[in-house]
C-alpha positions as CSV (number, residue, x, y, z in Angstrom):
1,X,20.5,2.8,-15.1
2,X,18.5,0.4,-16.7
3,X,15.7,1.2,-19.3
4,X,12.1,1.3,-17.2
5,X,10.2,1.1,-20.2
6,X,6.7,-1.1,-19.2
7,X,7.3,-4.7,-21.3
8,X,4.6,-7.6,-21.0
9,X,5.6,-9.7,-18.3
10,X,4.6,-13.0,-17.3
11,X,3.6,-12.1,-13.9
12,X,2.0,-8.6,-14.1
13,X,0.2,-8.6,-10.8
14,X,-1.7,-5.6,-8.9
15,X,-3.8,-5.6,-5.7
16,X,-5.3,-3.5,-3.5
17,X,-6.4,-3.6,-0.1
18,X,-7.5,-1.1,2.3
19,X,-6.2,-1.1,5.9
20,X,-7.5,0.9,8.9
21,X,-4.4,2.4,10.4
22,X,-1.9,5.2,10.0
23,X,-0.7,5.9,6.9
24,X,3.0,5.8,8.4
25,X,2.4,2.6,10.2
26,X,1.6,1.0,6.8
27,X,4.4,2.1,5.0
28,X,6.9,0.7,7.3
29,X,5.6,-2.4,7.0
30,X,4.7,-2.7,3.6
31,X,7.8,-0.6,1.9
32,X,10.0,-2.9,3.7
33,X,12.0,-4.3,0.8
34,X,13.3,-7.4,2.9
35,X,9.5,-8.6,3.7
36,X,8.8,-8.5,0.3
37,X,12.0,-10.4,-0.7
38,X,10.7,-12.8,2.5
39,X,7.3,-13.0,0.0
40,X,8.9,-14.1,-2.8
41,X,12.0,-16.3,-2.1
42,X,15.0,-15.7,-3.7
43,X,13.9,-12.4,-5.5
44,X,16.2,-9.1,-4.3
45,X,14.1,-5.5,-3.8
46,X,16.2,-2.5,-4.9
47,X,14.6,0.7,-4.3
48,X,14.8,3.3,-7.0
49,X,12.6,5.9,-6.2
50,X,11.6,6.1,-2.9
51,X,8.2,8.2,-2.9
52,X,8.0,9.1,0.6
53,X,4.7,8.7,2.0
54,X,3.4,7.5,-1.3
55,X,4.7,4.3,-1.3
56,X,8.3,2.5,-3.0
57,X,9.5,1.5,-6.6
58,X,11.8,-1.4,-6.8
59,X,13.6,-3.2,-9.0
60,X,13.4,-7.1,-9.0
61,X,16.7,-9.0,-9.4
62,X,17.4,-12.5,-9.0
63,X,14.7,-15.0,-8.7
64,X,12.4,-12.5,-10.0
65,X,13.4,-10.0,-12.8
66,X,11.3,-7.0,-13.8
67,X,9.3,-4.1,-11.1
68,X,7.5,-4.0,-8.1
69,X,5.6,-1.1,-6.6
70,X,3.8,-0.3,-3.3
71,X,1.5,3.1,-3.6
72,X,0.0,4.7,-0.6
73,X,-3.4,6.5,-0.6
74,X,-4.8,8.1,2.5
75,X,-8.7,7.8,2.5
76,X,-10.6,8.2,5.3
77,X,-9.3,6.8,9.0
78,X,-7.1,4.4,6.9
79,X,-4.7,3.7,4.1
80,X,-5.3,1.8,0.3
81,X,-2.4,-0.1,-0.4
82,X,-1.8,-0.8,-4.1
83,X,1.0,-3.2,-4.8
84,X,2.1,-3.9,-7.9
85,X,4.7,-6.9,-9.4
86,X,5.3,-6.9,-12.9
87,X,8.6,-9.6,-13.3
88,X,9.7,-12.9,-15.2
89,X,10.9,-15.8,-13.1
90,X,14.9,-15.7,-14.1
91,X,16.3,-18.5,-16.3
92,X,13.1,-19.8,-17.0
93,X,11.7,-20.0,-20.3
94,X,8.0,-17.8,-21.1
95,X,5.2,-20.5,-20.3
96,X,3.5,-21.2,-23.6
97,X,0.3,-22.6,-22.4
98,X,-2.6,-21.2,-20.6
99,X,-2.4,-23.3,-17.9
100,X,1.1,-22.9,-17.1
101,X,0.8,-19.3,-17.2
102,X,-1.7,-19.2,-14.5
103,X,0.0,-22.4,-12.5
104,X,2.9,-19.5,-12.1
105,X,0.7,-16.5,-11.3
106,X,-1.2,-18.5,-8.8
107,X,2.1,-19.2,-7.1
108,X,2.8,-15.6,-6.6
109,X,-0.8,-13.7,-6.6
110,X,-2.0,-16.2,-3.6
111,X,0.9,-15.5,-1.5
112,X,0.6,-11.4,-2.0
113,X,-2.9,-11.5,-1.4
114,X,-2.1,-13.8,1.8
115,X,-0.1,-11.6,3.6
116,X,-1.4,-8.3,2.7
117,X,-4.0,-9.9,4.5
118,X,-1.9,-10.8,7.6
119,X,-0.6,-7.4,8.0
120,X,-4.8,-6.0,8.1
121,X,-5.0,-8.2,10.3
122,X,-2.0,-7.4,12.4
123,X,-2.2,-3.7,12.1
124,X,-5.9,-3.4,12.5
125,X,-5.5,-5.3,15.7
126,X,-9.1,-6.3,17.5
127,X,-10.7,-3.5,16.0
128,X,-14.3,-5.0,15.0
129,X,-15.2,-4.5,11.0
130,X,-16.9,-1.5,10.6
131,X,-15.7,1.0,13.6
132,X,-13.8,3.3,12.4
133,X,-10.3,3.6,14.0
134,X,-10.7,6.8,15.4
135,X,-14.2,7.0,17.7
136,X,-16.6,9.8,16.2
137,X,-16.7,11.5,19.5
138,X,-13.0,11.6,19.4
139,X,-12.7,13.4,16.1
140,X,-15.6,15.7,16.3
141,X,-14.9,19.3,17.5
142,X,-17.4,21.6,19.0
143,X,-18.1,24.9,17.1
144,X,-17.4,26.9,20.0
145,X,-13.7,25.6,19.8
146,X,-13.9,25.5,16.2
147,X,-15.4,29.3,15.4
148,X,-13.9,31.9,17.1
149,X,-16.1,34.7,18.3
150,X,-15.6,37.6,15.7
151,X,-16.5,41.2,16.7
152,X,-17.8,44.4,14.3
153,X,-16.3,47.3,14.0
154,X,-17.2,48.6,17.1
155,X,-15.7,46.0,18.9
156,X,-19.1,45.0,20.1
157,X,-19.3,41.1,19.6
158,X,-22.3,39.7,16.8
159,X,-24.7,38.9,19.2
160,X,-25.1,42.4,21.2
């Protein structure tokens, strides 16, 4: 196994994005290492520690050499995606100037950002910004069904 000891990278990209849905619904889509090989053509996702619901580490072979990541955080009636992509393009030399450093991380971090944004849209369906996923009235529960009805010692109930 190969030493996963953090190195600068050319392309050391993170985003984030929250998406109002099941937190199983969005891994499935976004820990599926065959879309992000579809994301980044050429490049080959390996899983090497699978986190459960917390997300997916991979290693990045062929186009792409170095990590990726996808972390899952539950918070509130959705999910925060973090994705990470920390590689080197294979066979191709470090870009030395300013400008050719950011001509390659546009070509990547446009992309990610592009269709994290598809799947919000795609998993969030026609819900309208700002509704929550769940309806209030839905997830509220009374306090008679949510107290239950204690009694003293004398088995007489609280309230006479």
């Amino acid at each position: 196994m190969r030493d996963r000891t953090p190195t600068p990278r050319t392309l050391d990209i993170i985003d984030e994005m929250f998406i109002v849905a099941e937190a199983e619904e969005v891994r499935a889509v976004t820990c599926d290492p065959a879309r992000w090989a579809s994301w980044f053509a050429g490049a080959v996702f390996t899983p090497y520690d699978d986190r459960g619901p917390l997300g997916v580490r991979w290693e990045v072979s062929g186009a792409l050499v170095g990590t990726a990541e996808v972390w899952l955080e539950e918070n509130g009636d959705g999910t925060v995606v973090h994705a990470y992509l920390r590689a080197d393009p294979a066979g191709v030399a470090r870009p030395r100037s300013r400008r050719a450093r950011q001509r390659l991380v546009m070509q990547y971090v446009l992309p990610l950002k592009a269709r994290l944004f598809e799947l919000k849209d795609r998993l969030e369906g026609d819900r309208r910004p700002g509704t929550p996923r769940v309806p209030l009235a839905d997830r509220v529960v009374s306090a008679s069904k949510q107290r239950p009805t204690s009694t003293t010692s004398e088995g007489a109930t609280p309230d006479g």
